[in-house]
C-alpha positions in Angstrom: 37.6 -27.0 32.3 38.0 -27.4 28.3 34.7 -29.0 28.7 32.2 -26.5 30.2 34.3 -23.8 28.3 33.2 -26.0 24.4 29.8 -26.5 26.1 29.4 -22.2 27.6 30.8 -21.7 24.0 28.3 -23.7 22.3 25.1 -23.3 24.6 22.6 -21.3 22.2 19.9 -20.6 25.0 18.5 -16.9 25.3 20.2 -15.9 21.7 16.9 -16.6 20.2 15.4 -14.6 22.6 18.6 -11.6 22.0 17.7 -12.0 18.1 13.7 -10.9 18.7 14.5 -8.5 21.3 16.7 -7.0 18.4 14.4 -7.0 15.8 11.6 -5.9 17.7 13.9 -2.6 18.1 14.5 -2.3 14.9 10.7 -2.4 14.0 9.8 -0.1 16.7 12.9 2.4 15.3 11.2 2.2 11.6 7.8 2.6 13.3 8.4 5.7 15.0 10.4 6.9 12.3 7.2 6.3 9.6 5.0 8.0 12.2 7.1 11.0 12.7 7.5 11.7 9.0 3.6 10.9 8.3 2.8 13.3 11.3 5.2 16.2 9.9 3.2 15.9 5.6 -0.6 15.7 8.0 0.1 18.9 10.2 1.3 20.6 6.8 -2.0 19.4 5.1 -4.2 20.3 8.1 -2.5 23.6 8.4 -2.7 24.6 4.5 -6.5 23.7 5.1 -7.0 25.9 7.7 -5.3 28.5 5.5 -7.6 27.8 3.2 -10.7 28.0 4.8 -9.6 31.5 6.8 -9.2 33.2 3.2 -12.7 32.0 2.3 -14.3 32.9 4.9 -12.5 36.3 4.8 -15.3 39.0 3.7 -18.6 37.1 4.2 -21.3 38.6 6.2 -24.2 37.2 8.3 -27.2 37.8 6.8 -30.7 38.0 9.0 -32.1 35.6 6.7 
């Protein structure tokens, strides 16, 4: 019984495979977390663009040209 307890204790197969399942999680955790910050600065560029471009646009006319 001491035996196969020492050898359970000391049997490292599927830890390696525990380890990369961890740090895939933990790069797919700072992934989304980059994303969701990059996403948040382009909407606020996009929408001060389309600010932007409303206010010059604002006043012109068609001409028949």
């Amino acid at each position: 019984m001491k035996t196969q307890l020492q050898q359970f204790w000391n049997d490292e197969d599927g830890a390696t495979a525990i380890e990369y399942g961890l740090i895939a999680g933990l790069i797919a955790v700072a992934i989304i977390a980059a994303l969701t910050a990059l996403g948040a600065d382009l909407r606020a560029m996009f929408e001060k663009v389309s600010t932007s471009v409303k206010a010059g646009t604002e006043g012109t006319t068609k001409s028949g040209g």
